[in-house]
C-alpha positions in Angstrom: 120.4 56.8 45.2 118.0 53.6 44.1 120.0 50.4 43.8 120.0 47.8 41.1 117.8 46.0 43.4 115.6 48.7 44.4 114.6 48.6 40.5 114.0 44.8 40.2 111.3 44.9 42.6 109.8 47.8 41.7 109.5 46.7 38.2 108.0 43.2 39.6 105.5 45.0 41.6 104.4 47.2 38.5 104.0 44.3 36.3 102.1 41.8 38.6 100.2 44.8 40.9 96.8 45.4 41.0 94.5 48.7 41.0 93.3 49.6 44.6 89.9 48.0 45.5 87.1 49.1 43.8 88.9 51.6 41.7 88.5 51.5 37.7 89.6 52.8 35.3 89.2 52.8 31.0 92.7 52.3 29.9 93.8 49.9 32.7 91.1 47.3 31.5 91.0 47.9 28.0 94.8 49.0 27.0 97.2 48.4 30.0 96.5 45.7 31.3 96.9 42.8 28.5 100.0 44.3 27.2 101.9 45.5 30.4 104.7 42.8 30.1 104.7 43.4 26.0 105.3 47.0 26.7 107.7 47.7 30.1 109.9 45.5 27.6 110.4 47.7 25.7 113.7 49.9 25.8 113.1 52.2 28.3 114.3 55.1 26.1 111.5 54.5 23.4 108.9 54.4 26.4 110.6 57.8 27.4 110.1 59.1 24.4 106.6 58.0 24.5 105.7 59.9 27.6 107.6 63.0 26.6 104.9 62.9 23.3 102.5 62.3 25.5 103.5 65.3 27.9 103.8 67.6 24.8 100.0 66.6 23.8 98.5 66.7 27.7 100.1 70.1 27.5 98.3 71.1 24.1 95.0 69.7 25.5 94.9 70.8 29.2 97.7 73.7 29.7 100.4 73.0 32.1 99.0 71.2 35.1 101.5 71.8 37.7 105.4 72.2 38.2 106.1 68.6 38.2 103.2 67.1 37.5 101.1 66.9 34.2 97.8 66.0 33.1 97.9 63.5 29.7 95.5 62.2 27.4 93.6 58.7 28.4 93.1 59.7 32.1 96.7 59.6 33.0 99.2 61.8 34.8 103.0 62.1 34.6 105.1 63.3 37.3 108.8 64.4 37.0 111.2 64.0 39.9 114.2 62.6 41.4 114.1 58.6 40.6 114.4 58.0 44.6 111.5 60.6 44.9 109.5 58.6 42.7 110.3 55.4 43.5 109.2 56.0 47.5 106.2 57.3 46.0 105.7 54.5 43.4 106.3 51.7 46.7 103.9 53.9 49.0 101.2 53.5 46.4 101.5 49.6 45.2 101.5 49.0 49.0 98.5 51.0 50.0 97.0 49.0 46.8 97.8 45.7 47.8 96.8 46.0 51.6 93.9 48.1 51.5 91.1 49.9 50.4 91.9 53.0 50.4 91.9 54.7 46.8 95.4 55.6 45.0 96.8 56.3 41.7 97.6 52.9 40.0 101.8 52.8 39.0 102.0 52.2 35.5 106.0 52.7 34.9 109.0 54.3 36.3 111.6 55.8 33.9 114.6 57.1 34.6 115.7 60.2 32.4 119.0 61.9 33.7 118.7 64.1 36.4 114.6 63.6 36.6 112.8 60.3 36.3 109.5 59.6 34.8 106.4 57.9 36.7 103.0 57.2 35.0 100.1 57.2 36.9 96.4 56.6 36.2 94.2 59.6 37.6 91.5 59.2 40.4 88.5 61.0 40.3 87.2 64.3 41.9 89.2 67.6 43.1 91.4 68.6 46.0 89.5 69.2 49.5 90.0 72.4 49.9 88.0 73.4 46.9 85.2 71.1 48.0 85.3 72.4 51.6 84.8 75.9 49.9 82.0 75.1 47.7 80.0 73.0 50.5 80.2 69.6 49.0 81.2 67.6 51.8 80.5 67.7 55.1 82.9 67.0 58.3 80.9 63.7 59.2 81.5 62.4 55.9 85.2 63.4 55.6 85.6 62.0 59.4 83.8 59.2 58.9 85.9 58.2 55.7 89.1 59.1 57.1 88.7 57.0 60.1 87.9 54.0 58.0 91.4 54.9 56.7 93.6 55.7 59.4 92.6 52.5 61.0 93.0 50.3 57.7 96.7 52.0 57.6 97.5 52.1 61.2 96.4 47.9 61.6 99.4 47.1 59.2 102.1 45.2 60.5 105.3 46.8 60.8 108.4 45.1 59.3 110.1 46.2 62.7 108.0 46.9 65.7 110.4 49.8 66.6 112.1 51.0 63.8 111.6 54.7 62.4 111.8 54.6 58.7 110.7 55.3 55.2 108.2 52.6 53.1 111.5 50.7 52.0 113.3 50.9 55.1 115.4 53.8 54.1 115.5 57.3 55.6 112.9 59.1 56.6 111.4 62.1 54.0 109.6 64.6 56.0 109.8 68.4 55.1 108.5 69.6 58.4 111.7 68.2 59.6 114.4 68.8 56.9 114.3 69.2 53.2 117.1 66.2 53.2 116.6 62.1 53.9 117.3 61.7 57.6 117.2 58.5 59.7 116.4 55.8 59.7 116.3 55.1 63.6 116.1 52.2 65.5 113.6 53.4 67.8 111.0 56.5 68.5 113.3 58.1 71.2 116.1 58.5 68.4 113.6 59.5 65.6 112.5 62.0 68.2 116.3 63.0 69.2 116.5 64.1 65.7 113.2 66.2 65.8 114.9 68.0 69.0 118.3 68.6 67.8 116.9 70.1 64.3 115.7 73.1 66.6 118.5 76.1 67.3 120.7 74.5 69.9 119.6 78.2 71.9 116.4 76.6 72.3 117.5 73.2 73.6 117.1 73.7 77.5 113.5 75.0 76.9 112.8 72.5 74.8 114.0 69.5 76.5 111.5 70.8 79.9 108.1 70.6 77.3 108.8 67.4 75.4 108.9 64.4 77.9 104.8 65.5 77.8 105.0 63.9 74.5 108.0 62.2 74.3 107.7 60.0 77.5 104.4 58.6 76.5 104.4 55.2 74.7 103.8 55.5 71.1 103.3 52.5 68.7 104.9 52.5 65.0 102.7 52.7 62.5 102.2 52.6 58.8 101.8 56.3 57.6 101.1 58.8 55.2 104.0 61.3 56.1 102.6 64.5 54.3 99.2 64.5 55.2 98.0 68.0 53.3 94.6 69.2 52.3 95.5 68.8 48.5 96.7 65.3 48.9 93.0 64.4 49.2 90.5 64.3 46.7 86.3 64.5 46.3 84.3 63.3 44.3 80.0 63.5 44.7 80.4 64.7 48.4 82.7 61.5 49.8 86.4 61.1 49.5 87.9 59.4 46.2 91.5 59.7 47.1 94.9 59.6 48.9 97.8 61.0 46.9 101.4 61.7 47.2 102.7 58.9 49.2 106.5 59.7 49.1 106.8 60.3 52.3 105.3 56.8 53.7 106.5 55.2 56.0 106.6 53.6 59.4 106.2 56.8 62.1 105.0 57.0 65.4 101.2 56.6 65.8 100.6 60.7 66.2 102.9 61.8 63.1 100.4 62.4 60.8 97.6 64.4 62.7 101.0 66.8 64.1 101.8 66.9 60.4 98.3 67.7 59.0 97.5 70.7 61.2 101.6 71.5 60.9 100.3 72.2 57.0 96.8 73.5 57.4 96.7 75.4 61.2 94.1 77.7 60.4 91.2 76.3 58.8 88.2 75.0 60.9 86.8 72.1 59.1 90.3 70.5 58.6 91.6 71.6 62.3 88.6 70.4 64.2 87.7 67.2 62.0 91.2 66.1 62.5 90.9 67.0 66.5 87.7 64.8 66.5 89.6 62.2 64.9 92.3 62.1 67.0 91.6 63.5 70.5 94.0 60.8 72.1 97.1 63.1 70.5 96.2 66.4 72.0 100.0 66.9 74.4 101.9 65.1 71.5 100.2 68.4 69.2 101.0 71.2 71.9 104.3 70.0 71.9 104.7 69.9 68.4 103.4 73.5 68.2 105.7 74.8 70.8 108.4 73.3 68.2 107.2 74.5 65.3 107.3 78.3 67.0 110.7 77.7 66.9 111.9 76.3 64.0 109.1 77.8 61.5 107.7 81.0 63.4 105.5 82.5 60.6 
């Protein structure tokens, strides 16, 4: 559920927010951005409306781009989800925008329509990763390079609570290697990863709580994260990397949650694997833990 307040200053940060550094685009300079007030004052079911024509026309000109997301006319994307979905998402993005330089969809507006909400998005350039690792057009020192310009940028942002476990707007955590559900928040990392134990079969839990403290026992800051880091969240574009997407699982996480979650997604590919391990050598235990864990709950 998204309170009243929840929509006041997401609707400020739409209006006064700026694209992520050094990303352009046509229609924010030429259209959006001198009428933004003008328009998000409009009724919100004549912008609806708007979108849906829109939606009907992106269909017409470039087939149906994905279950809930859709490619439209002027270099802009709608996505269709739950308004506390999108709204996590829209936060993730406006913050990454505002604090630094990494690449992300500019938040146009935020609709609520029944059941499913509404977000319009500008588009960033290039395609998903794992089509450009298949057709060789980038190599591991530039995706490593890039990514650790990242991770750093991120993890060097200054958590609201040095301890606390929780999502971008200090709600419950979203994580789907955990549980399709909100869970959390936690006051600390040892609750956050009570929760990760007591998810597994309670069979399990003697084994379990023997292997952990190899991870668990180890000091781990809390830092600003991705939360779903997945091969198509990232995009290419001329051989570098053009793009972080899907932030609605951001949050505040302890410093190893998203390499664990990357290879949790992707365990099998080479590039992705051992660019990652390269990465982030320091988080080897906290990974064979995780993969002990992930044998139980997920064994395929």
């Amino acid at each position: 559920m998204v309170s009243e307040e929840d929509h006041i200053v997401l609707d400020t940060l739409i209006r006064t927010s700026k694209p992520a550094k050094g990303v352009s685009h046509p229609f924010l300079d030429l259209i959006w951005r001198p009428w933004t007030s003008v328009w998000l004052s409009l009724p919100p079911s004549f912008r609806l409306r708007t979108y849906w024509h829109l939606c009907w026309l992106g269909i017409k000109l470039y087939g149906r781009t994905a279950t809930f997301i859709q490619r439209l006319p002027f270099g802009l994307y709608l996505k269709r989800e739950r308004m506390d979905t999108l709204t996590r998402t829209a936060f993730g993005n406006i913050y990454v925008a505002m604090n630094t330089t990494i690449p992300v969809p500019t938040v146009l507006d935020v609709v609520a329509d029944g059941m499913n909400s509404l977000m319009i998005m500008t588009s960033l350039p290039g395609t998903d990763l794992r089509d450009s690792i298949r057709n060789g057009e980038i190599s591991e020192e530039s995706f490593e390079e890039t990514m650790r310009d990242w991770f750093t940028q991120l993890r060097n942002l200054t958590p609201p609570d040095p301890n606390r476990v929780c999502s971008i707007d200090d709600g419950p955590c979203r994580s789907f290697r955990v549980t399709p559900d909100p869970f959390g928040p936690f006051p600390d990392v040892a609750s956050f990863h009570e929760k990760i134990l007591r998810t597994c079969p309670i069979s399990e839990w003697e084994r379990l709580e023997k292997i952990v403290p190899q991870s668990y026992n180890k000091e781990h800051r809390v830092v600003f994260s991705h939360g779903d880091l997945h091969i198509s969240n990232i995009l290419v574009h001329n051989g570098r990397l053009s793009g972080l997407i899907d932030w609605e699982c951001a949050g505040w996480y302890p410093e190893y949650w998203d390499y664990t979650i990357a290879i949790y997604h992707i365990k099998k590919l080479p590039f992705w694997v051992n660019s990652l391990g390269r990465i982030f050598p320091q988080y080897a235990q906290e990974l064979e833990v995780e993969r002990v864990m992930w044998k139980v709950i997920c064994p395929w």
